[in-house]
C-alpha positions in Angstrom: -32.8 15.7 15.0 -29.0 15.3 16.2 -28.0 11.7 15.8 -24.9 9.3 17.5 -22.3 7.5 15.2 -22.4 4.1 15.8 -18.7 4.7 16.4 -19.2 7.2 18.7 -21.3 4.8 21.0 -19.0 2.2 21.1 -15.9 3.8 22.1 -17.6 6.3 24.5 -19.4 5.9 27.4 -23.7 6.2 26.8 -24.6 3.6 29.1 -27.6 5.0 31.0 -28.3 8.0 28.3 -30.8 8.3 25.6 -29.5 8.5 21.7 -30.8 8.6 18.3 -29.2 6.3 15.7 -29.8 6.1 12.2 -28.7 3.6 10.3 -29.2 1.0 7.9 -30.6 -2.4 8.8 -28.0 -6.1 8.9 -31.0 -7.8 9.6 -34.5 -8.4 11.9 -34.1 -11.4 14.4 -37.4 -13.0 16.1 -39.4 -9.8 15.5 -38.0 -7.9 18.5 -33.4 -7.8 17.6 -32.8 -5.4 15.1 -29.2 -5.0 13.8 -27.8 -1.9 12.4 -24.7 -0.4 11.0 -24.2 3.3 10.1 -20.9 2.5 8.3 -18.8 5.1 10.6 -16.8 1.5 11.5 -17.5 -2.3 11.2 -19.0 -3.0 14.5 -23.0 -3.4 14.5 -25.5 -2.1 17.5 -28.0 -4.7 18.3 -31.3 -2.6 19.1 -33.8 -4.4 21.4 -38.0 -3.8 21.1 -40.2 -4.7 23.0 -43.0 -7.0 21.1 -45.9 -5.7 23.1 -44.6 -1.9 22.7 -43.6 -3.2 18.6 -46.0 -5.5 17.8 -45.1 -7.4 14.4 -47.9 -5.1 12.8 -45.8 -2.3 13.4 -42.7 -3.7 12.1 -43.6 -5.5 8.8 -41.5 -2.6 6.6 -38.3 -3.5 8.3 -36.2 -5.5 6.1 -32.7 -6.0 5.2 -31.2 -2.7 3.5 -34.2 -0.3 4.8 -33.0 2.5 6.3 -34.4 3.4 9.9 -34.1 6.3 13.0 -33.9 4.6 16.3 -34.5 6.5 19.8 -33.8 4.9 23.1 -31.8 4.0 26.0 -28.3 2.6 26.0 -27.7 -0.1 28.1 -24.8 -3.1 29.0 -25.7 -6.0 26.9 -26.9 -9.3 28.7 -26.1 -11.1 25.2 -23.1 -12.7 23.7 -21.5 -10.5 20.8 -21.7 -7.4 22.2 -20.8 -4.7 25.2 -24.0 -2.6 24.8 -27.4 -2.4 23.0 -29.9 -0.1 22.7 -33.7 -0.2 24.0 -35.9 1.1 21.5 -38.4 3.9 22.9 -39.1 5.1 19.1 -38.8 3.5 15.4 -38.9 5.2 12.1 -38.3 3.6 8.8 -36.5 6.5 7.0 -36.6 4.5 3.3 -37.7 1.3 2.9 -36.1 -1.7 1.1 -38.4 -4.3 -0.7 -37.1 -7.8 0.2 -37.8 -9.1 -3.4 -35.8 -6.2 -4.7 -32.7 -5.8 -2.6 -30.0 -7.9 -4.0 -27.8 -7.5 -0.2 -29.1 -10.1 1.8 -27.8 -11.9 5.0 -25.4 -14.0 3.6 -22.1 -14.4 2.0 -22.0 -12.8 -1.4 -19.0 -13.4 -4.1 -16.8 -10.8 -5.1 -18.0 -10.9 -8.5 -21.2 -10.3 -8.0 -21.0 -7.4 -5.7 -18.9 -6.0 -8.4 -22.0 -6.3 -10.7 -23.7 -4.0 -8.2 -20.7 -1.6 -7.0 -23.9 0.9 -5.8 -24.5 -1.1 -3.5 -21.5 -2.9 -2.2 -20.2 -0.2 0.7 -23.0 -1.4 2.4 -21.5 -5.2 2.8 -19.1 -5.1 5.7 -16.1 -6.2 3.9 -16.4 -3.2 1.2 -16.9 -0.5 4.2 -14.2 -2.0 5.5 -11.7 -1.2 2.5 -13.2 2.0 2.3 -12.6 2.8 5.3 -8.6 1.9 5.0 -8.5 3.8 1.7 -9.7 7.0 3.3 -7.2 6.4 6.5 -4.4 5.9 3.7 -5.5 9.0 2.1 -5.7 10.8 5.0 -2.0 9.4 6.1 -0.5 10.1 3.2 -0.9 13.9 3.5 -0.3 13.7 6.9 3.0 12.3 6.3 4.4 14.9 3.5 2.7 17.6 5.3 5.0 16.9 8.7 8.1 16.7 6.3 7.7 19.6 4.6 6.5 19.0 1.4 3.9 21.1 -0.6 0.7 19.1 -2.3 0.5 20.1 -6.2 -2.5 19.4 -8.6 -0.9 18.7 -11.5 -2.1 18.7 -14.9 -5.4 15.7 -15.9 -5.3 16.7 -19.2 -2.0 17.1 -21.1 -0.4 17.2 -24.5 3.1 14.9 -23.2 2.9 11.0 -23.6 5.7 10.9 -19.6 5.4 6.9 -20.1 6.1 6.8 -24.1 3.6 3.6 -24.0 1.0 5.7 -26.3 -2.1 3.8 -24.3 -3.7 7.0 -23.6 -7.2 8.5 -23.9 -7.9 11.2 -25.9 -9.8 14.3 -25.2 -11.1 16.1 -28.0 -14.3 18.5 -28.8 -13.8 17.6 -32.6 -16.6 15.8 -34.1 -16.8 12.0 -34.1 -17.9 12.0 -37.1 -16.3 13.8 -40.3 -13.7 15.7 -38.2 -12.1 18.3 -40.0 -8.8 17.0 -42.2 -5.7 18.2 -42.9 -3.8 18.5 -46.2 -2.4 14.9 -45.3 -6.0 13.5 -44.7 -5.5 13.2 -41.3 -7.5 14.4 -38.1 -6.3 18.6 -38.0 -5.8 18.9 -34.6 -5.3 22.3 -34.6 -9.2 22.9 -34.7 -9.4 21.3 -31.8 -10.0 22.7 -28.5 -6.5 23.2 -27.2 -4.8 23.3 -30.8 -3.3 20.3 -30.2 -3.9 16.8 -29.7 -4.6 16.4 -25.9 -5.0 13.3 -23.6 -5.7 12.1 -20.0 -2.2 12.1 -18.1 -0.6 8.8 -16.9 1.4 10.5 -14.3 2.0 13.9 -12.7 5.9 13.2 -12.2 6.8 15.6 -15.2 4.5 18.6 -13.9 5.8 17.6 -9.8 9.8 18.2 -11.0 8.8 21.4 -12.5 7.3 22.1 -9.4 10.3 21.3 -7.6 12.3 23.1 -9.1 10.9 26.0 -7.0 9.4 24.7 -4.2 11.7 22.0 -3.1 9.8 19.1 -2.1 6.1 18.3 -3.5 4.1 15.5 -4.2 1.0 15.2 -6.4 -1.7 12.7 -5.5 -4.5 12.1 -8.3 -6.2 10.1 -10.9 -4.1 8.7 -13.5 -5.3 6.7 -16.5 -3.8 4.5 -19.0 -6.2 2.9 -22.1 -4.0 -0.5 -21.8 -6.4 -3.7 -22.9 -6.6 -5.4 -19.9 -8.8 -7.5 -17.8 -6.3 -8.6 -15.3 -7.0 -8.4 -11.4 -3.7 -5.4 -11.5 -5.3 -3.3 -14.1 -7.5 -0.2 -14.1 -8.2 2.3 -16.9 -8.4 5.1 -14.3 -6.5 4.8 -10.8 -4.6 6.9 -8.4 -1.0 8.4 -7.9 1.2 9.4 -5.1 4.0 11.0 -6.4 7.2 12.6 -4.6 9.7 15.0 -6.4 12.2 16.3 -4.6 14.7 19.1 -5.5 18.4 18.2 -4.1 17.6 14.6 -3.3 20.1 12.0 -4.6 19.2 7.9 -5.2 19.6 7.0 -1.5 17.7 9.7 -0.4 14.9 8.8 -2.3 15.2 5.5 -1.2 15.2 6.6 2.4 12.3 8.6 2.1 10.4 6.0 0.6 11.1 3.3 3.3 9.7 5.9 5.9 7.4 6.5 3.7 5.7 2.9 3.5 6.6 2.3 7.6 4.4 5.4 8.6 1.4 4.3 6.2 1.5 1.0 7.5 1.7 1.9 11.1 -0.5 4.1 10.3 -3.3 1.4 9.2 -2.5 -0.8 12.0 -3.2 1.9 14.5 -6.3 3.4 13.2 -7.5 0.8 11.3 -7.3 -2.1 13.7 -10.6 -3.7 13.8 -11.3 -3.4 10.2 -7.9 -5.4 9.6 -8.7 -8.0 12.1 -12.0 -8.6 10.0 -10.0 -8.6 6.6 -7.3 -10.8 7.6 -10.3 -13.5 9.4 -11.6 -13.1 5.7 -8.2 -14.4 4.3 -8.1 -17.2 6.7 -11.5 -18.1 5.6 -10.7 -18.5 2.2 -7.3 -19.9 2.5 -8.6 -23.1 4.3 -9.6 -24.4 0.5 -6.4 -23.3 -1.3 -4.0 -25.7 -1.8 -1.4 -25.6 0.7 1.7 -24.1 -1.8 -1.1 -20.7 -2.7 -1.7 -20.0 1.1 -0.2 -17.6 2.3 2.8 -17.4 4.6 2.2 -14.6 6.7 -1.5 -13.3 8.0 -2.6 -9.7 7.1 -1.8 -7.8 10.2 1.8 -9.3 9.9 2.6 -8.4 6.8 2.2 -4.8 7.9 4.3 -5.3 11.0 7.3 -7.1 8.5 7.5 -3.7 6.8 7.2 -1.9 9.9 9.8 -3.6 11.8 12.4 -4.6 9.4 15.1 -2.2 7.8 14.8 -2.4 4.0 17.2 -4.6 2.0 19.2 -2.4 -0.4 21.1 -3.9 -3.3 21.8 -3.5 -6.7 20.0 -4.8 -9.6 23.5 -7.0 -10.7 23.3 -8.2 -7.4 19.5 -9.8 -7.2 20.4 -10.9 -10.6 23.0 -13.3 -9.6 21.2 -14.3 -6.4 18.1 -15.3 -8.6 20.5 -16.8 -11.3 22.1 -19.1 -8.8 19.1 -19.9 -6.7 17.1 -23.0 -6.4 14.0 -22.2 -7.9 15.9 -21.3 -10.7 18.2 -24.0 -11.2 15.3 -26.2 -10.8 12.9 -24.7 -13.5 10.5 -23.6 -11.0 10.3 -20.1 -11.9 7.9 -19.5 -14.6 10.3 -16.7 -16.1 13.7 -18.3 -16.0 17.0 -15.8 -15.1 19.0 -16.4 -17.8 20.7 -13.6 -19.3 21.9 -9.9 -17.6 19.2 -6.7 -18.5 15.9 -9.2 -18.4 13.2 -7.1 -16.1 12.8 -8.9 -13.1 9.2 -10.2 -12.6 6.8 -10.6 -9.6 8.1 -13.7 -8.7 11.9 -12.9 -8.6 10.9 -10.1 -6.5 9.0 -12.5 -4.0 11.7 -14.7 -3.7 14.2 -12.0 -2.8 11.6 -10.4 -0.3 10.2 -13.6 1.2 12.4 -16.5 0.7 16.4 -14.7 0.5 16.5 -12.0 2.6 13.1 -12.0 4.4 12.8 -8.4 4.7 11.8 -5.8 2.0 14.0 -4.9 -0.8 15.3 -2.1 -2.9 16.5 -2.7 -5.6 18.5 -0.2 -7.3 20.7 0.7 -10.7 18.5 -1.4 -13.5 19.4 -1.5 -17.1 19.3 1.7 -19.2 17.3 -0.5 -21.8 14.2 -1.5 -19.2 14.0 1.7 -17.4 12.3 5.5 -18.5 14.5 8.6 -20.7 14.3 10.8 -17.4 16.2 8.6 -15.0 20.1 9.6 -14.3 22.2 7.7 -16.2 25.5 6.2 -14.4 29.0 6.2 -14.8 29.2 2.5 -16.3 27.1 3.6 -19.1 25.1 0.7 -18.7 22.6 1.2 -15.8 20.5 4.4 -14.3 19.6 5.8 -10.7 16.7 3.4 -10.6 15.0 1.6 -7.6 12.2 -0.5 -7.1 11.0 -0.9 -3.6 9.5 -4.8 -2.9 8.0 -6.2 -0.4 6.2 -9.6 0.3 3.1 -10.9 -1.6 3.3 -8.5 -4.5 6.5 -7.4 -5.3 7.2 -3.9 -6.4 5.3 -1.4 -4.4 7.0 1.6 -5.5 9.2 2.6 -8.5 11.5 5.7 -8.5 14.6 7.2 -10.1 17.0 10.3 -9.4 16.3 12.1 -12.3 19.2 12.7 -14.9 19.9 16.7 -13.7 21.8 16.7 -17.0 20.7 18.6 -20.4 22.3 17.5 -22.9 22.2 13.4 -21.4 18.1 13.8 -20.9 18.2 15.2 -24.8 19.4 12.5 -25.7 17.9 10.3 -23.9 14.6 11.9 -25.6 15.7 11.5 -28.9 17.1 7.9 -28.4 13.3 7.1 -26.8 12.0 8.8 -30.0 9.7 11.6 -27.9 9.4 14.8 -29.8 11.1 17.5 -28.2 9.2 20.1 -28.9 6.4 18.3 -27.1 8.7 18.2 -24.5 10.5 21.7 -24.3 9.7 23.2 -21.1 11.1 19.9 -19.2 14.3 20.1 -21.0 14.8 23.6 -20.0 14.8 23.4 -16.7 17.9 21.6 -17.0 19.4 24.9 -18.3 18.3 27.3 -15.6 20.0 26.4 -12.6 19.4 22.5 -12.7 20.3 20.4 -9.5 20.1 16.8 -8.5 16.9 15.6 -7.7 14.6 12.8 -7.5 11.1 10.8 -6.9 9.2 8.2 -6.9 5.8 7.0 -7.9 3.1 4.8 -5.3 -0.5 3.3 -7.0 -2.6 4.1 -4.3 -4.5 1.0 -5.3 -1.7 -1.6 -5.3 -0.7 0.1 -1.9 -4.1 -0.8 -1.0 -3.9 -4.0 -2.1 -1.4 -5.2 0.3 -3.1 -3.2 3.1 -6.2 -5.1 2.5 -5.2 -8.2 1.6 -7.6 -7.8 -1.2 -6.8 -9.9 -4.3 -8.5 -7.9 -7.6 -7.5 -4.5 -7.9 -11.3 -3.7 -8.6 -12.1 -4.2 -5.2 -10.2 -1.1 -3.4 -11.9 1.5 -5.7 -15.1 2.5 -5.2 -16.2 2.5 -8.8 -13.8 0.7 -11.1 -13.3 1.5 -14.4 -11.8 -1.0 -16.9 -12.2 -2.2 -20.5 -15.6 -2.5 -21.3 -17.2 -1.2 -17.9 -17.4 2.3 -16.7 -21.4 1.3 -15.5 -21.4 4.1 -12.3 
């Protein structure tokens, strides 16, 4: 039988009509108020029997978490809370849900645990509501490089090429785990092994997007990434996603223009289609704020962060330049940073970038032209000989959002560069020669979907804006 979104009812006109909903039950008030969601948005439809057409008999399977298909009439709500509720002409419980059993019950529930039972959790209304953000972001995302004319490419999971030179990858391998076959050095031969080589999972697509580039112009890849770095804190994940731009003729200030309309359009984005589902976030944030002290609460409420991105034009200076601003600032000349500025080529941390974004120019910032020493081989190097095309894009409450280069267009600088970062060339190759055949100027940057979700959501542990996190020790569903 055809059935009505939740959704659907509320922002349509059924008053008078009959529907069928199915849905899963909130909870069973005095035996005759049943509340549902369906999980197409956050709202819940309050379905009304009548106890001598429902006797308590006739209900006694209905419990919190059982799934049910409801018939009736739509009608304007008498009641405080809601518009419109449904009569109930027909009930069937679709899969029941043994009260002793179901761990989602009608009350508050820490993050922590529902993280223990991640199966489970889109049902709570603040985990549909992240999950429905993510798939708006997802959805904006593609809209937004498809209406500026850039191709999608799925790039490479698996690859041979360590882009980030860390080494904190995974390895994928058919050899045995035990008594793999040896070489004459005694150790593992790779070249029995499936691809002939040793292989991993890739920690970004950016090497595989420029080649794309190259002949397409302007692409962006948006996948998993994953990274086997030892962590348990609330900004890591073994396996997470990437958006990532490379764009053929672009120069460092185009690349930073694209990624300030970039992070405007998502965020407008979210506060246009995701409205009510921010509203309900951002209450959450004032709820748990009230027992912070008053120097952790935040300064700006959920919904306004968004609109500070939104409405402000980005800060751009260089990296010498919010170097001396944080070396002569207050914070700093009073101790109170917990990473002092002290000396010129130091990576700038979370909380210089705060203070730039929140306190100094109150308004996001890019930062560009960092150190040589603290940035990646493939970014252009300058004239000064000291610094690269680098920028990092900040705004309030985290920091860096995104981080992005023009690439160095040069051969024999990136070769180099390669050797200098000690990355094999011949692992490497086919990256260098494109620099030979007809190189150009061009640039990208890189986005974790999940931090960008972060700051949509207001969420605090990066474990929360995945469906199914995976991190040291855990990989459960």
């Amino acid at each position: 039988m055809n059935h009505t979104d939740i959704k659907v009812l509320l922002t349509h006109d059924f008053v008078g009509k009959n529907v069928t909903v199915k849905a899963w039950v909130k909870f069973f008030r005095n035996s005759c108020f049943l509340i549902v969601n369906d999980g197409s948005c956050i709202h819940n439809l309050q379905a009304v029997l009548d106890i001598e057409k429902f006797p308590e008999s006739s209900t006694k399977n209905i419990h919190t978490g059982c799934s049910v298909e409801i018939t009736g009439l739509i009608q304007k709500s008498l009641g405080k809370g809601q518009d419109i509720e449904l009569i109930v002409e027909s009930l069937k419980v679709l899969g029941e849900a043994n009260p002793e059993e179901y761990p989602l019950q009608a009350k508050k529930h820490s993050l922590e645990f529902l993280r223990e039972i991640a199966h489970l959790r889109p049902r709570t209304t603040t985990f549909g509501a992240v999950f429905r953000i993510r798939h708006a972001m997802t959805f904006a995302v593609h809209q937004f490089f498809n209406q500026h004319g850039f191709f999608n490419v799925h790039t490479p999971i698996i690859t041979a090429t360590d882009a980030e030179g860390a080494g904190e990858m995974f390895r994928v391998t058919t050899l045995p785990a035990k008594n793999p076959p040896l070489n004459e050095l005694g150790e593992v031969d790779f070249k029995q092994d499936f691809f002939g080589k040793e292989a991993n999972l890739t920690v970004t697509g950016q090497l595989n997007g420029e080649l794309a580039a190259m002949g397409l112009g302007k692409i962006y890849t948006f996948g998993p990434t994953f990274r086997a770095e030892n962590s348990n804190t609330s900004r890591h994940l073994a396996e997470f996603w990437m958006i990532e731009p490379e764009m053929a003729f672009y120069d460092i200030v185009d690349n930073q223009n694209l990624a300030e309309a970039f992070l405007k359009y998502l965020f407008q984005y979210a506060l246009d289609n995701c409205y009510d589902d921010l509203l309900f976030l951002e209450q959450r944030l004032l709820e748990e704020e009230k027992s912070k002290p008053q120097d952790q609460k935040s300064e700006m409420k959920l919904t306004d962060k968004l609109r500070f991105v939104v409405e402000n034009n980005f800060e751009r200076i260089t990296y010498t330049d919010a170097f001396e601003i944080l070396k002569n600032s207050s914070p700093n000349k009073k101790k109170k940073f917990n990473y002092l500025v002290g000396e010129w080529g130091m990576d700038l941390q979370s909380e210089h970038e705060r203070f730039l974004v929140e306190k100094h120019f109150k308004k996001p910032v890019i930062v560009t032209n960092y150190p040589a020493h603290i940035k990646a081989f493939y970014m252009k190097q300058n004239d000064d000989g000291k610094t690269v095309a680098a920028m990092d894009v900040l705004v309030p409450g985290i920091g860096e959002m995104i981080g992005g280069s023009e690439r160095e267009a040069d051969y024999q600088k990136l070769s180099n560069a390669i050797e200098k970062f000690n990355i094999p060339s011949k692992d490497i190759w086919w990256y260098l020669e494109t620099r030979k055949f007809g190189t150009v100027p061009h640039s990208g940057f890189g986005l974790g979907f999940e931090r960008l979700l972060l700051f949509v959501t207001g969420m605090s542990n990066i474990r929360d804006v995945i469906p199914f996190p995976r991190f040291p020790k855990s990989a459960d569903f």
